[in-house]
MARBA-3410 file (N, C-alpha, C, O; in Angstrom, 1 decimal):
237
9.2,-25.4,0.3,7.9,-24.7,0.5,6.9,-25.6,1.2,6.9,-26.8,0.9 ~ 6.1,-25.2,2.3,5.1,-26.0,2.6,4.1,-26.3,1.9,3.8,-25.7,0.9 ~ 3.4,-27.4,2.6,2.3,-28.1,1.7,1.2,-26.5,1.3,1.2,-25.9,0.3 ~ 0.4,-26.1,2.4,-0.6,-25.5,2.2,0.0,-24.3,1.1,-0.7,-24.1,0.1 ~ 1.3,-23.6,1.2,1.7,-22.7,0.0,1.7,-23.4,-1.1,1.5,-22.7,-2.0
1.7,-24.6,-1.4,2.3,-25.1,-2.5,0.3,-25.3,-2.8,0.0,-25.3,-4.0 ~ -0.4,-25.3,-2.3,-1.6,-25.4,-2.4,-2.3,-24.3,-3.0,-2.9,-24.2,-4.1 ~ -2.1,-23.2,-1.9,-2.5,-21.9,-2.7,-1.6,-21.4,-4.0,-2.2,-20.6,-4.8 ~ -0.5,-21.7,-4.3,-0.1,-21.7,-5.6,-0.6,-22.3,-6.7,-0.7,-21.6,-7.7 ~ -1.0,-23.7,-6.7,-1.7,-24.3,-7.1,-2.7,-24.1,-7.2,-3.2,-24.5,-8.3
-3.6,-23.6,-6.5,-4.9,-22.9,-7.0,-4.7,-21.5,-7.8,-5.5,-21.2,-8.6 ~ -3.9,-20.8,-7.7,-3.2,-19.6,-8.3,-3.1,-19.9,-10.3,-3.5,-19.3,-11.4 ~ -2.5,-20.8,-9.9,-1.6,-21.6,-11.5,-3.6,-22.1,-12.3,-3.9,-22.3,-13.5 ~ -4.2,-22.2,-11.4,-5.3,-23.2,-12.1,-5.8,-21.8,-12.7,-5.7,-21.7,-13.9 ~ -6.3,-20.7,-12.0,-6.7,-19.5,-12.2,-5.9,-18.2,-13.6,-6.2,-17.1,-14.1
-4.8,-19.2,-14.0,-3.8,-18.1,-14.8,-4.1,-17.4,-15.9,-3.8,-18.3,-16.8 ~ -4.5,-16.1,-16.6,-4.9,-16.1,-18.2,-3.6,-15.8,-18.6,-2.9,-15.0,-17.8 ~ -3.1,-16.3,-19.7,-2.2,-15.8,-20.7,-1.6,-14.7,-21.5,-0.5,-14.4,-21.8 ~ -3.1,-14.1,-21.7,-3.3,-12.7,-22.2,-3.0,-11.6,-20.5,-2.1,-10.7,-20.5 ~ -3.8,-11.7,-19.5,-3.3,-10.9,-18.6,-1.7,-11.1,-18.4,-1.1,-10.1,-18.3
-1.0,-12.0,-18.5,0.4,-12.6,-17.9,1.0,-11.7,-18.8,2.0,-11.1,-18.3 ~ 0.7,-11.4,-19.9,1.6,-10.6,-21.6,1.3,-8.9,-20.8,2.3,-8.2,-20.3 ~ 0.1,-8.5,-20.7,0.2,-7.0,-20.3,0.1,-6.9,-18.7,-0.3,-5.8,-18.3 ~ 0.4,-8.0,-17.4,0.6,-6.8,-16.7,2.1,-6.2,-16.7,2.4,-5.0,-16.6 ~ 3.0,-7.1,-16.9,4.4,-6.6,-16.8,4.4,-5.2,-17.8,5.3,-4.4,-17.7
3.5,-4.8,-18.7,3.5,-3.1,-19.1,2.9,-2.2,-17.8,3.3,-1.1,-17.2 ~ 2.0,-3.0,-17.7,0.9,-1.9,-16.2,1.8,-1.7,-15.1,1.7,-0.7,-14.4 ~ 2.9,-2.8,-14.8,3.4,-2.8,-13.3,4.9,-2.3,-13.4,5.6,-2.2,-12.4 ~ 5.3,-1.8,-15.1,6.6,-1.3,-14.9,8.0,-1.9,-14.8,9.0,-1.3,-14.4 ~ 7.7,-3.7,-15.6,8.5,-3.9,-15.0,10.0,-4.2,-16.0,10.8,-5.1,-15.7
10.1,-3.5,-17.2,11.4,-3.3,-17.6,12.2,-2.7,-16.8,11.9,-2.2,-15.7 ~ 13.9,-2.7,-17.5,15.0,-2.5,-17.1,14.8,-0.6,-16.7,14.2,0.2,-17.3 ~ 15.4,-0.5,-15.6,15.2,0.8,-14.8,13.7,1.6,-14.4,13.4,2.8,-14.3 ~ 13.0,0.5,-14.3,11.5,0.7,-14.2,11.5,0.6,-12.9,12.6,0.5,-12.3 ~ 10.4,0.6,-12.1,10.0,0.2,-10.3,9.7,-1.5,-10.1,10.0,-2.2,-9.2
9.0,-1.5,-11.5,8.8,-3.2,-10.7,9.8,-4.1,-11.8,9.3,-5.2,-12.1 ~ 11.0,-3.8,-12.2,11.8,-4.7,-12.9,11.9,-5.7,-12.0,12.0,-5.8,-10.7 ~ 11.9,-7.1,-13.5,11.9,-7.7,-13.2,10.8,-8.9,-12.7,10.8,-10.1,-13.0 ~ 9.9,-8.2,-12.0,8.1,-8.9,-11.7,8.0,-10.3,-13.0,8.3,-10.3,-14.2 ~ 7.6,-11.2,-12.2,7.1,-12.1,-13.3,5.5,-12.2,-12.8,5.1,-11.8,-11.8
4.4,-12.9,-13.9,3.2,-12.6,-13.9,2.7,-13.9,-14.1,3.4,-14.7,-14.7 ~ 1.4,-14.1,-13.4,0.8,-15.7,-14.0,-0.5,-15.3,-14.6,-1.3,-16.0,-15.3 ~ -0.7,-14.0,-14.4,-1.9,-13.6,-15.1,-3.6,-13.5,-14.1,-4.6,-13.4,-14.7 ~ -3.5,-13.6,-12.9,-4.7,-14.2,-12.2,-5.4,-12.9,-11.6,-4.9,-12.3,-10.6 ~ -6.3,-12.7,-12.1,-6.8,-11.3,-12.0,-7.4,-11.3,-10.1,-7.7,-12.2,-9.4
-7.2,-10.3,-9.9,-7.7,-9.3,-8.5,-8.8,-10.4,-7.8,-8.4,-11.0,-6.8 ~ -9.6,-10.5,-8.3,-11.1,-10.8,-7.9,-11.2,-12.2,-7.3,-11.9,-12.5,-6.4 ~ -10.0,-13.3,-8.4,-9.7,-14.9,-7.8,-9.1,-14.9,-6.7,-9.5,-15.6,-5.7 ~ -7.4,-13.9,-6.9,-6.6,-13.8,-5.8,-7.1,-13.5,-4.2,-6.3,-13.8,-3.3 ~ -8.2,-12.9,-4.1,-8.9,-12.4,-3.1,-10.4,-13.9,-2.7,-11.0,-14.1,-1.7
-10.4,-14.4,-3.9,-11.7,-15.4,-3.4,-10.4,-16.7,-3.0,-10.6,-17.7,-2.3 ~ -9.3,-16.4,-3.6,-8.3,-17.8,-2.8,-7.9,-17.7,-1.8,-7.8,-18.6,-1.1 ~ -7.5,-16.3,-1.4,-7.1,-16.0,0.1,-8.8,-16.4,1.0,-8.7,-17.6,1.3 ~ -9.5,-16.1,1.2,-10.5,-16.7,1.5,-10.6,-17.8,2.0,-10.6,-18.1,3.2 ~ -10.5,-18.7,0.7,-11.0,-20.3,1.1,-9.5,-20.7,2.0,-9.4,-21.8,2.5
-8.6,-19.9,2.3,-7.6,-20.9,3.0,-6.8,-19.8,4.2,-5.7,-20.2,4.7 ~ -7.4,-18.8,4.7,-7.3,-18.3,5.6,-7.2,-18.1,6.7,-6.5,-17.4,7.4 ~ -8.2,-19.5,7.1,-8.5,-20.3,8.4,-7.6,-21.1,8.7,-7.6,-21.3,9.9 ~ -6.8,-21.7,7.9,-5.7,-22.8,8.2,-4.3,-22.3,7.6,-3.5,-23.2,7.6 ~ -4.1,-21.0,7.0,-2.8,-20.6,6.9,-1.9,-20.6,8.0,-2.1,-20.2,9.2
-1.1,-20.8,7.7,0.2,-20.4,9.3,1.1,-19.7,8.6,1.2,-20.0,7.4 ~ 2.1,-18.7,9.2,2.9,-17.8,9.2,4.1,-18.2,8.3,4.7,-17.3,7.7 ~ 4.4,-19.6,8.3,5.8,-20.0,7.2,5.0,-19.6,6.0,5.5,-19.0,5.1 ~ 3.6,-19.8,5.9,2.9,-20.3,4.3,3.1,-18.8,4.3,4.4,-18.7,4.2 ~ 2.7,-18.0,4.3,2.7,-16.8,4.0,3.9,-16.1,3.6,4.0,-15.1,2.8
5.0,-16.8,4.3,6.3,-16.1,4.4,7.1,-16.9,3.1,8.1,-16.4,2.6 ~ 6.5,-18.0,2.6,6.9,-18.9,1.6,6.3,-17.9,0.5,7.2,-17.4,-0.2 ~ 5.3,-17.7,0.2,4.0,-16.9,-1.0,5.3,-15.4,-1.1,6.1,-15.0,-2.0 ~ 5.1,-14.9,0.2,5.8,-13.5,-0.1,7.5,-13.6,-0.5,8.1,-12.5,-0.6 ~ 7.9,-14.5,-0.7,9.4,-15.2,-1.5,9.4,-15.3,-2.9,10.2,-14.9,-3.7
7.8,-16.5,-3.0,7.6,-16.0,-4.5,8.0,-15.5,-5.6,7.4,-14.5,-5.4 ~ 8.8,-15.4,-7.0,8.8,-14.3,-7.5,7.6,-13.8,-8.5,7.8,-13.0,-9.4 ~ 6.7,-14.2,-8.2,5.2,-14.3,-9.3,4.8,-13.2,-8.2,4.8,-13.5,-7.0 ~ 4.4,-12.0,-8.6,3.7,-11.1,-8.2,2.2,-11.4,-7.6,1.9,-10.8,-6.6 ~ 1.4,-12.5,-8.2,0.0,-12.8,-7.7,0.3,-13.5,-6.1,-0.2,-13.3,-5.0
1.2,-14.0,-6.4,1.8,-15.1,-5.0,1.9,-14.0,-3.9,1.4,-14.0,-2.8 ~ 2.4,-13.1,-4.4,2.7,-11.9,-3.2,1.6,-11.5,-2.7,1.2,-11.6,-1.6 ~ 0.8,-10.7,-3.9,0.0,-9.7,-3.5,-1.3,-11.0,-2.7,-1.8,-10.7,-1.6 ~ -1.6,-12.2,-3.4,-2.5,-13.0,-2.7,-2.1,-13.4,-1.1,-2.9,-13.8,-0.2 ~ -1.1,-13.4,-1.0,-0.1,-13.9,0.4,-0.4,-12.0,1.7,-0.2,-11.8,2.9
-0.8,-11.1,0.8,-0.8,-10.2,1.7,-2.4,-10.1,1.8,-2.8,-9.4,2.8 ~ -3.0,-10.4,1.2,-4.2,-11.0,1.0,-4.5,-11.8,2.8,-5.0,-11.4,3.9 ~ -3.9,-12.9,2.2,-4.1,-13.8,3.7,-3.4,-13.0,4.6,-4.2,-12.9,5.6 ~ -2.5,-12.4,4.8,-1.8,-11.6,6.0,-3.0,-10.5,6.9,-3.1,-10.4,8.2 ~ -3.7,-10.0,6.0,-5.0,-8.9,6.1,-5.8,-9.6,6.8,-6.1,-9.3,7.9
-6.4,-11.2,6.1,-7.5,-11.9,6.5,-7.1,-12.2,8.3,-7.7,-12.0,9.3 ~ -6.3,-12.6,8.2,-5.2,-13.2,9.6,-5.4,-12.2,10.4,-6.3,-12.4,11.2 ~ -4.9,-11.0,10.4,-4.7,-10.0,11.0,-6.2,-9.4,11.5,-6.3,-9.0,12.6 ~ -7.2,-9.4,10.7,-8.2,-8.7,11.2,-9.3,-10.2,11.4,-10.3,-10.1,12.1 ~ -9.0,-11.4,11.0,-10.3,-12.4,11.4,-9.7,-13.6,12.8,-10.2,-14.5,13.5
-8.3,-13.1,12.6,-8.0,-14.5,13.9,-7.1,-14.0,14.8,-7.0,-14.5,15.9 ~ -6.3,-13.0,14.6,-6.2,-12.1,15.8,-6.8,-11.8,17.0,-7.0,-10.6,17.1 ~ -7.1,-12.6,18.1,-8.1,-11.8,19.1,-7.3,-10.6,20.1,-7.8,-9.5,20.5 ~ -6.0,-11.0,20.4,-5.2,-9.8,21.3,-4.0,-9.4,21.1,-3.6,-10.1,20.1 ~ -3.4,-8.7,21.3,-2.3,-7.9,21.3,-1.2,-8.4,20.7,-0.4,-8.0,19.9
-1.4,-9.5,21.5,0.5,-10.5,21.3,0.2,-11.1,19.5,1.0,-11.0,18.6 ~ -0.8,-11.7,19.3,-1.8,-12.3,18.1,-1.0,-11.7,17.0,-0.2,-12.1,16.2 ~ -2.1,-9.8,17.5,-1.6,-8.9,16.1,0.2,-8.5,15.9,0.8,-8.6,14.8 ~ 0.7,-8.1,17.0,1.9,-8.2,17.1,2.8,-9.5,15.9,3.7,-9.4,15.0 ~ 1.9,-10.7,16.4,2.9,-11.9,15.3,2.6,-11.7,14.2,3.6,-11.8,13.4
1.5,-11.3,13.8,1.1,-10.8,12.1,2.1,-9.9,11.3,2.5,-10.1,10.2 ~ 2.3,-8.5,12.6,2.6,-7.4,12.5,4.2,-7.8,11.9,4.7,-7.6,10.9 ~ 4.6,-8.7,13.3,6.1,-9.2,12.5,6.0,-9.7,10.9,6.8,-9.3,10.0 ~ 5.1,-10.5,10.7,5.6,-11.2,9.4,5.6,-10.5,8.4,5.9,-10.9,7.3 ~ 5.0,-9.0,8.6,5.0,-8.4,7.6,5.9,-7.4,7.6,6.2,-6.9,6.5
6.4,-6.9,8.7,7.8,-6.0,8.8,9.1,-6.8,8.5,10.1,-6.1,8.0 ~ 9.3,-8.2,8.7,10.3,-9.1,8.4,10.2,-9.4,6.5,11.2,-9.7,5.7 ~ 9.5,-9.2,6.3,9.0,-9.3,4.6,8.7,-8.1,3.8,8.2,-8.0,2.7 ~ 9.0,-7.2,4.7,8.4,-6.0,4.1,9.4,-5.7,3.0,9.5,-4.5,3.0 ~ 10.2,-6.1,1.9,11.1,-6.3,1.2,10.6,-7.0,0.0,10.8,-6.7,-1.2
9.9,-7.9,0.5,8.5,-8.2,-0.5,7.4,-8.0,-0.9,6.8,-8.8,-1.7 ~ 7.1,-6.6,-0.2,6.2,-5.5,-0.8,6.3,-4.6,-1.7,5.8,-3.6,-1.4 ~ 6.8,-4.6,-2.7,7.4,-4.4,-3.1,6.7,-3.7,-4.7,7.5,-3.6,-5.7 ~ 5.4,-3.3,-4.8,4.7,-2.4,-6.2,3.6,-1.8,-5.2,3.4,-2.0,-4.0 ~ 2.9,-1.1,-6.0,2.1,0.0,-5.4,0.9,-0.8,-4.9,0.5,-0.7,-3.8
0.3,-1.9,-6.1,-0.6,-2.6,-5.4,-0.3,-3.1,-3.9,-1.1,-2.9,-3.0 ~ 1.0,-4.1,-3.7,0.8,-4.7,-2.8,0.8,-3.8,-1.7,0.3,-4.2,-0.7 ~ 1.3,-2.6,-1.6,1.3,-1.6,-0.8,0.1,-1.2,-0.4,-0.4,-1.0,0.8 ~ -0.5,-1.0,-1.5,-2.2,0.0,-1.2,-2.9,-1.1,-0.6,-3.9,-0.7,0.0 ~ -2.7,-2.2,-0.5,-3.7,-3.3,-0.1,-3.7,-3.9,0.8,-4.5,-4.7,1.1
-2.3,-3.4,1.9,-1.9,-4.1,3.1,-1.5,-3.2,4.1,-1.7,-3.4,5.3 ~ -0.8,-2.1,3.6,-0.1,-1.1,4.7,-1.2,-1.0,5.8,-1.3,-1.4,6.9 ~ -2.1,-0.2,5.0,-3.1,0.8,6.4,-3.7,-0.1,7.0,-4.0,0.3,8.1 ~ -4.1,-1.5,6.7,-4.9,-2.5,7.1,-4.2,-3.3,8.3,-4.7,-3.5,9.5 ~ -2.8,-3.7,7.8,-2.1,-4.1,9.1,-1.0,-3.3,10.0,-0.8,-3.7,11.2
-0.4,-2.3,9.4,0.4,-1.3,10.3,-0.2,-0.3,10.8,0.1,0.2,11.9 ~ -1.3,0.3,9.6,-2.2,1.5,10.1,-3.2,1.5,11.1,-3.4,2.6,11.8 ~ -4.0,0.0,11.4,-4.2,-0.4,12.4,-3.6,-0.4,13.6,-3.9,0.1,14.6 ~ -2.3,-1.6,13.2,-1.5,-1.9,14.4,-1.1,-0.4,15.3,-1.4,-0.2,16.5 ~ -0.4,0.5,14.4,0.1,1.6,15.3,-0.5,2.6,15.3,0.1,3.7,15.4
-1.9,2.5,15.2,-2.9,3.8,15.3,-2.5,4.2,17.0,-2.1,5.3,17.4 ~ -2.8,2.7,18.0,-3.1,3.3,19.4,-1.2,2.2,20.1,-0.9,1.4,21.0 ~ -0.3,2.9,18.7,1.2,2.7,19.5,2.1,3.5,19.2,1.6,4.5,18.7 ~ 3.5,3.5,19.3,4.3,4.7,19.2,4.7,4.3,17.5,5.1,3.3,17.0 ~ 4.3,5.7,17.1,4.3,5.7,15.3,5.8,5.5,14.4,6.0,5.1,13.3
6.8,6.2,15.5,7.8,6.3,15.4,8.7,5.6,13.9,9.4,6.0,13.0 ~ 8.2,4.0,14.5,8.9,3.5,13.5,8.7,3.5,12.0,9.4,3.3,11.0 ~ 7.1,3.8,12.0,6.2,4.1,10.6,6.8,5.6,10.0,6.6,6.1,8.9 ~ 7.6,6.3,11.1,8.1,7.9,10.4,9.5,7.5,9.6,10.0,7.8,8.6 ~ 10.0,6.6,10.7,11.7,6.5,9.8,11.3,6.0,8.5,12.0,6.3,7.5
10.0,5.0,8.5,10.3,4.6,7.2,9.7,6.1,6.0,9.9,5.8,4.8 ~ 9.3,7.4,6.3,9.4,8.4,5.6,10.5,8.5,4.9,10.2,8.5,3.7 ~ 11.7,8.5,5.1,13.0,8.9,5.0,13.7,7.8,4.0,14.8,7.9,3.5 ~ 12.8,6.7,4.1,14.0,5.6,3.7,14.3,5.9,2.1,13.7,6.8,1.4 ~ 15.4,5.0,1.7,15.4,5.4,0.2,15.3,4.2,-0.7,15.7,4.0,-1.8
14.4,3.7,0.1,13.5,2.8,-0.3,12.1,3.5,-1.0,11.4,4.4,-0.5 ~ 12.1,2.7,-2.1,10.5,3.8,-2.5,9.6,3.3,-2.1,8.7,4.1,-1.8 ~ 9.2,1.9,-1.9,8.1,0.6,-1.2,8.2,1.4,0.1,7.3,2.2,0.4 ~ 9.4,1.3,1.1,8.9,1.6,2.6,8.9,3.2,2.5,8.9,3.8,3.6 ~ 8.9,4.0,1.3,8.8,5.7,1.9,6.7,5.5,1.4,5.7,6.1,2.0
6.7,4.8,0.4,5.4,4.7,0.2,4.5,3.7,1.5,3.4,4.1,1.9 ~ 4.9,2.8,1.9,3.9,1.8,2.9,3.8,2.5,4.2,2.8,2.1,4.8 ~ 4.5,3.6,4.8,4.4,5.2,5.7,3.7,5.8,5.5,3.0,6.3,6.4 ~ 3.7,6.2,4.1,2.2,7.1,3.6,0.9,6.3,3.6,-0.1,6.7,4.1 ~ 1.2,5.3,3.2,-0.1,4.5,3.2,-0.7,3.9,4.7,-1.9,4.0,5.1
0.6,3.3,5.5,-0.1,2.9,6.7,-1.2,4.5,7.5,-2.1,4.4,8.3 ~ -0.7,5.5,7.0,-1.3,6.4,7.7,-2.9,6.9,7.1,-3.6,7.8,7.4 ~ -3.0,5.8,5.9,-4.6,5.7,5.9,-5.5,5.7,6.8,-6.4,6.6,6.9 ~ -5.4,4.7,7.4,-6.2,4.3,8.1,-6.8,5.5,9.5,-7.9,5.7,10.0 ~ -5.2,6.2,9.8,-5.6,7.1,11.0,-6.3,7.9,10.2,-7.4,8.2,10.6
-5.9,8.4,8.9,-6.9,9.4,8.0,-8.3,9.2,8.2,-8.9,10.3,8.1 ~ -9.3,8.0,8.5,-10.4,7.1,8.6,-10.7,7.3,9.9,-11.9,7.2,10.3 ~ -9.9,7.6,10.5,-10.0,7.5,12.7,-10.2,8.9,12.5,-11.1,9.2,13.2 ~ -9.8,10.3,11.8,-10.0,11.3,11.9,-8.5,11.5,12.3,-8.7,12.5,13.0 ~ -7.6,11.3,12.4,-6.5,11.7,12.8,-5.7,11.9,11.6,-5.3,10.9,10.9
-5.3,13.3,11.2,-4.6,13.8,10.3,-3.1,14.3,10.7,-2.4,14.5,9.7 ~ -2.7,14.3,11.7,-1.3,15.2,11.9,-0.2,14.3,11.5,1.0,14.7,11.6 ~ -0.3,13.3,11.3,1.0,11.9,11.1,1.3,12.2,9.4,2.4,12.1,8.8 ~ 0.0,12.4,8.9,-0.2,12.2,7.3,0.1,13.8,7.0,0.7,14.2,5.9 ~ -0.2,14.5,7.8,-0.1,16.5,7.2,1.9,16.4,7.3,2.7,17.1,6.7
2.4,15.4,8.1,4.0,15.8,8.6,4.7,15.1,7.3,5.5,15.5,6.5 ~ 3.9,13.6,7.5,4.9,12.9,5.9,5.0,13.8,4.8,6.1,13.9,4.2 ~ 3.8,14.7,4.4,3.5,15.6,3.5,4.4,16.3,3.1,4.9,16.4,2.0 ~ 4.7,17.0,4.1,5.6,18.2,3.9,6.8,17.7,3.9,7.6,18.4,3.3 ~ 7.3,16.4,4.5,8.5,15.5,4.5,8.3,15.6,2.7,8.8,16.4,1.9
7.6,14.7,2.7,7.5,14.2,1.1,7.9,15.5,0.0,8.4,15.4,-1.2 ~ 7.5,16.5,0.7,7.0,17.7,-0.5,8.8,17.4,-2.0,8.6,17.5,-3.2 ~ 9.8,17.2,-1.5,11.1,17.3,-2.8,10.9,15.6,-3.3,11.2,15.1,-4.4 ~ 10.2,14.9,-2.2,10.5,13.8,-3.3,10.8,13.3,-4.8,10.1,13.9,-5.6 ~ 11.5,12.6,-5.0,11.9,12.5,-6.7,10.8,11.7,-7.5,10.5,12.0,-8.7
10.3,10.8,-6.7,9.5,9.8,-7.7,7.8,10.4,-7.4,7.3,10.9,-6.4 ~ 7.3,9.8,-8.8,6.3,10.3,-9.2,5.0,9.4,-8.4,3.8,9.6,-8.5 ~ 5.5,8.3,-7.5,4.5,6.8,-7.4,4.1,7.4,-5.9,3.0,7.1,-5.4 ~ 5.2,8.6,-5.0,5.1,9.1,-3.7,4.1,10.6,-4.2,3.1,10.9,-3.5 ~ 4.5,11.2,-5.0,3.6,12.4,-5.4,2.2,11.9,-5.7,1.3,12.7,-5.5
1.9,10.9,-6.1,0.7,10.3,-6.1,-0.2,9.9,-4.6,-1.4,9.9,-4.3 ~ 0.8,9.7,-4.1,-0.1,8.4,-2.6,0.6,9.7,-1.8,0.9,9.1,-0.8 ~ 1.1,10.7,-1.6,0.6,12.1,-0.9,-0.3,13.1,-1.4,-0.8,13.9,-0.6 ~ -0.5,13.1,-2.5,-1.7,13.5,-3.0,-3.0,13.3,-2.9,-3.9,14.1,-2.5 ~ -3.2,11.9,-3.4,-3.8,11.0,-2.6,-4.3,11.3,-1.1,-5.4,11.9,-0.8
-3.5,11.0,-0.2,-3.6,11.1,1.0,-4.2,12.2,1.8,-4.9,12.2,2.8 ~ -3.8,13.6,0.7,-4.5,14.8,0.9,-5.6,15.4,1.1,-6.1,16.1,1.9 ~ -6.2,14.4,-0.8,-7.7,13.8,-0.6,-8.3,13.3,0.1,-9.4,13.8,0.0 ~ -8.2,12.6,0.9,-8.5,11.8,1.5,-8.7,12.8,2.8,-9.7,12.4,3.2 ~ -8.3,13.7,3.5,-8.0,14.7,4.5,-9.0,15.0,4.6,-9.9,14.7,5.4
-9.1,16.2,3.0,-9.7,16.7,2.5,-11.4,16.3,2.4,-12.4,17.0,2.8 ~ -11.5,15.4,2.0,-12.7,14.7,2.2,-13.4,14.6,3.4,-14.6,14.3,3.5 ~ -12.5,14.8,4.2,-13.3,14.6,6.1,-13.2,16.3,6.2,-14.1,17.1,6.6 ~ -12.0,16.7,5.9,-11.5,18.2,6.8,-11.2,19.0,5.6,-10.0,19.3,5.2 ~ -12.1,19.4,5.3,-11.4,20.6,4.4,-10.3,21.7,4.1,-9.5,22.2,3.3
-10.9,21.7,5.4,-10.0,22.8,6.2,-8.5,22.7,6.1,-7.6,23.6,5.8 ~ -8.4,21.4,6.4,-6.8,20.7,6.9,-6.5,20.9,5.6,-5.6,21.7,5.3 ~ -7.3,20.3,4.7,-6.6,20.2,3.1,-5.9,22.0,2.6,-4.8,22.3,2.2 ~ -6.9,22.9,2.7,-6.8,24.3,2.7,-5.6,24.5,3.4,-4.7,24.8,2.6 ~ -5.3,24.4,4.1,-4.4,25.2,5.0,-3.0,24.5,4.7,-2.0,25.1,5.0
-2.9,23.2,4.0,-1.7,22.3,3.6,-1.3,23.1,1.9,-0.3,23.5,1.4 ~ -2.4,23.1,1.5,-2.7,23.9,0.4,-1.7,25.2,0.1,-0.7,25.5,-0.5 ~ -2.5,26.0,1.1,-2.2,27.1,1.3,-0.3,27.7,2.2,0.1,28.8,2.4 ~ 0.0,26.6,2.4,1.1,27.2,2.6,2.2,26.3,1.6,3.3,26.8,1.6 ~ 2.1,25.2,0.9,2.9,24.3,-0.1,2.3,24.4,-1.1,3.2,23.9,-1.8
1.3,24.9,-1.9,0.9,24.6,-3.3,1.8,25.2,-4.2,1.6,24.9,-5.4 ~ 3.0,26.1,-3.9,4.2,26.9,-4.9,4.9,25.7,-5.0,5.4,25.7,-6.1 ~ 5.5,24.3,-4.0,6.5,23.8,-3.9,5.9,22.3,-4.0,6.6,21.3,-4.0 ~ 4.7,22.3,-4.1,4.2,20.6,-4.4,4.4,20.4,-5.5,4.2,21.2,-6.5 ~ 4.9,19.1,-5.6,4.5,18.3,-7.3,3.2,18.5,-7.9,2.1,18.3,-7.2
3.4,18.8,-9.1,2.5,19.0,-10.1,1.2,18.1,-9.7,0.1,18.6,-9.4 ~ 1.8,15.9,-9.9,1.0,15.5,-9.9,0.4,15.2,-7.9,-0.7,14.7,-7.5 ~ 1.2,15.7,-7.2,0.8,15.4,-5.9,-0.4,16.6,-6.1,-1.5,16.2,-5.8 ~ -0.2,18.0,-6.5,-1.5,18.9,-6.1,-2.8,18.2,-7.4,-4.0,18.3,-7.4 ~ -2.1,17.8,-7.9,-3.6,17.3,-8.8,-4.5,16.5,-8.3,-5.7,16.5,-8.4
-3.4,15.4,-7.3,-4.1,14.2,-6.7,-5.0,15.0,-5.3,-6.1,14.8,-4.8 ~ -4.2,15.6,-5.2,-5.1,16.6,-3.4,-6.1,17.4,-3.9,-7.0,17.8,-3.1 ~ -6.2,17.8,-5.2,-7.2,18.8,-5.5,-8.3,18.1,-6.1,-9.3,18.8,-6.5 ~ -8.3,16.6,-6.3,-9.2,16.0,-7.6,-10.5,16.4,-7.2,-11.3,16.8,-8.1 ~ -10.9,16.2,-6.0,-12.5,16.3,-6.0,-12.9,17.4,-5.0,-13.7,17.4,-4.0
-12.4,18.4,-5.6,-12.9,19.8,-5.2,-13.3,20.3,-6.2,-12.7,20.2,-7.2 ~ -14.7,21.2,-6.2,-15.1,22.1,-7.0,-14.6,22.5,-8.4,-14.0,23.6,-8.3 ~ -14.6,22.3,-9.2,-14.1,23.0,-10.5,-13.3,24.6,-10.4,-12.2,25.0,-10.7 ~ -14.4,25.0,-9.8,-13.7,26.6,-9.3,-12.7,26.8,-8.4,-11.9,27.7,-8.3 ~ -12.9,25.7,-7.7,-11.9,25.9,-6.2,-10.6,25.1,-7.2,-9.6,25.9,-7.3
-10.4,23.9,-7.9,-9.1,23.0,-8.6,-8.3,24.1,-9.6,-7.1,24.3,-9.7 ~ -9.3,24.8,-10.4,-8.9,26.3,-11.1,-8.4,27.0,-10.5,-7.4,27.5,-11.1 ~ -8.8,27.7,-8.9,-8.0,28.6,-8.2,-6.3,27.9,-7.9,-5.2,28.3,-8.2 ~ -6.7,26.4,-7.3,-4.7,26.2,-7.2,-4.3,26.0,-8.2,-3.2,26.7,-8.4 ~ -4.6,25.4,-9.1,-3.5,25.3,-10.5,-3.4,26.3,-10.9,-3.1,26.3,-12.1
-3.5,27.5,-10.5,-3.8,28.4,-11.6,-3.0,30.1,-10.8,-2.9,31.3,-11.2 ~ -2.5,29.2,-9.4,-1.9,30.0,-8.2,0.0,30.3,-9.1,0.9,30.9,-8.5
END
């Protein structure tokens, strides 16, 4: 491991509670045939991991990052995509820049690996990167049978959600519609919302021809912040 990883771990370890370390492995799932079996925890809540990516941002390089995302301590990861985000949006000035980012995280993308680290990095660095490039490779990962890369597809397509561009997120949708797991019925739901919120309309009309064949919890997540009367009309279709 390099010095500066072994640094930001070290600041990680100073940061650790005991009592978080005992319950996140319930929150994150990670018993035997669970999603995040396995995960080990140091306990270092959201709020440190984000003020340590911070102070060492400026002087990270690409092994440190790639050393953190190896890790088996979950904070190491999610703080390591942490710095990946900072990198990507504060010292990136051109193309080739974001591109090297873009790699370390498609090369690691194996260590993305729970919903947090997903919701906190996809749309930021892929959803960005391939807003104005060929999306292509963000579709195959729809398909994979991977649940991290069918989820980090839905997610990278936040960001166009934000640009106003809905048709990448309306296609995963309907891809998504038989999925098995309940973590993809969520973050297309989600996603829905999110449409929905800019474009009504779009949400209506997705609505309106899949609400017999969506997941339960995916129409709950697409319907949450609509009208009382309007959430009563679909569940009730």
């Amino acid at each position: 491991m390099t010095t500066l990883a072994k640094e930001v771990l070290k600041s990680l370890k100073k940061k650790a509670n005991p009592e978080k370390a005992k319950f996140y492995p319930k929150f994150f799932k990670t018993e035997k045939g669970e999603y995040g079996y396995g995960d080990k925890f140091l306990g270092v809540v959201v709020p440190e991991q984000r003020n340590i990516a911070k102070q060492y941002y400026k002087q990270i390089q690409k092994e440190d990052i790639q050393f953190l995302l190896d890790e088996p301590f979950h904070e190491a990861r999610l703080t390591a995509l942490f710095l990946l985000v900072l990198c990507y949006q504060k010292r990136a000035k051109t193309v080739e820049e974001r591109e090297a980012w873009v790699r370390v995280y498609i090369e690691k993308m194996d260590r993305v690996n729970n919903w947090d680290l997903v919701d906190s990095s996809a749309d930021k660095i892929l959803g960005h990167y391939y807003f104005q490039a060929d999306r292509s490779y963000i579709h195959s990962l729809v398909n994979s049978k991977d649940l991290w890369e069918t989820r980090i597809a839905v997610m990278t397509s936040f960001y166009w959600i934000r640009m106003g561009d809905f048709s990448d997120t309306l296609h995963m949708c309907k891809i998504l519609l038989k999925h098995p797991h309940d973590l993809i019925h969520k973050a297309t739901g989600w996603m829905l919302r999110e449409i929905g919120n800019r474009h009504k309309a779009s949400l209506n009309q997705f609505l309106s021809e899949h609400h017999k064949e969506m997941p339960r919890t995916m129409l709950r997540y697409a319907i949450d912040r609509l009208p009382d009367t309007e959430r009563k009309h679909w569940l009730n279709l």
